[in-house]
C-alpha distance (Angstrom), angle and dihedral (degrees) to the residues before:
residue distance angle dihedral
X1 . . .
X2 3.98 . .
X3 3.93 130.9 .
X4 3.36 97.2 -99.3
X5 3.84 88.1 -131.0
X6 3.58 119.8 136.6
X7 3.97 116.4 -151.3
X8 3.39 119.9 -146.1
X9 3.79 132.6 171.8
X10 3.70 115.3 -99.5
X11 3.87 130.9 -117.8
X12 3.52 102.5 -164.2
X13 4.13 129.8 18.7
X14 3.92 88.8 -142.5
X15 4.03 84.6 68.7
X16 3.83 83.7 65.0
X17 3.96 120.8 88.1
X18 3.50 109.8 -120.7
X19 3.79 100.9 -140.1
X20 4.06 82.2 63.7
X21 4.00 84.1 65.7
X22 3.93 92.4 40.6
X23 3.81 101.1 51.9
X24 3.54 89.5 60.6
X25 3.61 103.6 116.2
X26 3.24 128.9 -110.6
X27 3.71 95.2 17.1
X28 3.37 101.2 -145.8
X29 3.84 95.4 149.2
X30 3.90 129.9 73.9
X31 3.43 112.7 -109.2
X32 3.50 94.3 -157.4
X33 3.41 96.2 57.1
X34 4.21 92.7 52.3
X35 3.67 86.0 58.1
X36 4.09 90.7 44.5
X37 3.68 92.6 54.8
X38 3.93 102.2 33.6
X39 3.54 98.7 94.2
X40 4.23 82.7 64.0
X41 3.91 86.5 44.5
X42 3.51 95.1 52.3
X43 4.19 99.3 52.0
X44 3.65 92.3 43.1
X45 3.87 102.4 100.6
X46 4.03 91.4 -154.3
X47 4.44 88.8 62.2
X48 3.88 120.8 72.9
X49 3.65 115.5 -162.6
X50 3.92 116.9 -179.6
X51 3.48 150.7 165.2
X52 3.62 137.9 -143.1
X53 3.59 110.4 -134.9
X54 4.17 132.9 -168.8
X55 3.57 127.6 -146.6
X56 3.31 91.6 -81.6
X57 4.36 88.9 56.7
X58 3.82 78.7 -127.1
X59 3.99 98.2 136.6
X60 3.45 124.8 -119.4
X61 3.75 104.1 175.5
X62 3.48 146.9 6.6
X63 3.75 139.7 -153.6
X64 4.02 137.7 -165.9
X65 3.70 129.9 -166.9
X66 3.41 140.7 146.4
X67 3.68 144.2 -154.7
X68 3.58 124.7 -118.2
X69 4.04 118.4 -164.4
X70 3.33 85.4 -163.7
X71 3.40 103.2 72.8
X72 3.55 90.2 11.9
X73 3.77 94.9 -124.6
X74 3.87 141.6 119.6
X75 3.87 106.6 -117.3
X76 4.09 112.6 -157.3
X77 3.67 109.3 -141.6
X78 3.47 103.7 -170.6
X79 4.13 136.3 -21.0
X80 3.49 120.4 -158.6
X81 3.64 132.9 179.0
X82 3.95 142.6 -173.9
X83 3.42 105.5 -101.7
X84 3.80 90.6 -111.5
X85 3.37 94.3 62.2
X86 3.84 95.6 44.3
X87 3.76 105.6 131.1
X88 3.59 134.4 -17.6
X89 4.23 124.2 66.6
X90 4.26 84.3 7.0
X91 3.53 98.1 74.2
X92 4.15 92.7 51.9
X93 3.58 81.6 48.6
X94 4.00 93.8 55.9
X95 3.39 95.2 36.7
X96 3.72 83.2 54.6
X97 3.63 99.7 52.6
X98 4.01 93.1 43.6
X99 3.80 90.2 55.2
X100 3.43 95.8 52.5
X101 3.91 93.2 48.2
X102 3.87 83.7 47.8
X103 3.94 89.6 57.1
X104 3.93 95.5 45.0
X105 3.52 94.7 52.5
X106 3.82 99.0 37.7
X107 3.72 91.7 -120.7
X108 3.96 115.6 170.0
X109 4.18 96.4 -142.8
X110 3.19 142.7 -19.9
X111 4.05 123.5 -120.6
X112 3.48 135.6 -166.9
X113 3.60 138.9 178.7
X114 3.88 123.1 -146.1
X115 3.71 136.3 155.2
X116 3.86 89.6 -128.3
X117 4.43 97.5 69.3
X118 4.18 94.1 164.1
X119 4.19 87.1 44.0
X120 3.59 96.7 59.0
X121 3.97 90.2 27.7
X122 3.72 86.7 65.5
X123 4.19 107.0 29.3
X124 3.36 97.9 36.8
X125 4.14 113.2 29.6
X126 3.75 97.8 -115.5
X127 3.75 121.5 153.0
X128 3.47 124.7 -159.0
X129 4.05 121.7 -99.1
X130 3.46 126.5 -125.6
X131 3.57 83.6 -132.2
X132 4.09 117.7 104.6
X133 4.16 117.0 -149.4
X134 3.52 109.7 -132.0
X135 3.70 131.5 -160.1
X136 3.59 140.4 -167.4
């Protein structure tokens, strides 16, 4: 049995609760400054920004990603959920939704970088990359 959420690419970041944004953990980002450049996120046809939305269309998460040609992958940006649909049939939903933007853009994979390895090991399939983040 799913969520019943339907996702559906957002038209303007204000839409989006903020405490989706803030609950992201660790919040290593400014918030303020997501909001400040969303309206260059949102017309670049290489970001997705969405929202999952009840049958109310209140919104009750929200996911970013991108694609890079580059590397020819989808990079997930963040992922953030009401806490009521933390877990369980939500992540088969994502994962859903991410492989079928994978297949209609002829991505090779789809990467995504979280503080929580084991979590999105387990929920959502992920393995990890040979690949090392490095910061300065």
């Amino acid at each position: 049995m799913g969520t019943n959420l339907k996702f559906v690419k957002a038209t303007d970041i204000n839409m989006i609760p903020r405490y989706l944004f803030e609950q992201v953990k660790p919040a290593e980002y400014d918030i303020d400054r997501l909001y400040e450049w969303a309206p260059t996120l949102l017309n670049n046809p290489m970001n997705l920004l969405g929202v999952f939305i009840d049958k109310e269309e209140a919104i009750k998460g929200v996911m970013w990603s991108s694609y890079n040609p580059i590397s020819n992958n989808i990079q997930v940006h963040i992922l953030s959920m009401d806490r009521e649909y933390q877990g369980g049939p939500i992540c088969k939903e994502v994962a859903g939704i991410l492989e079928k933007l994978k297949k209609k853009i002829g991505a090779s994979g789809i990467v995504a970088t979280t503080t929580r390895p084991k979590a999105i090991e387990r929920k959502f399939g992920f393995s990890r990359s040979k690949s090392v983040i490095m910061e300065k």
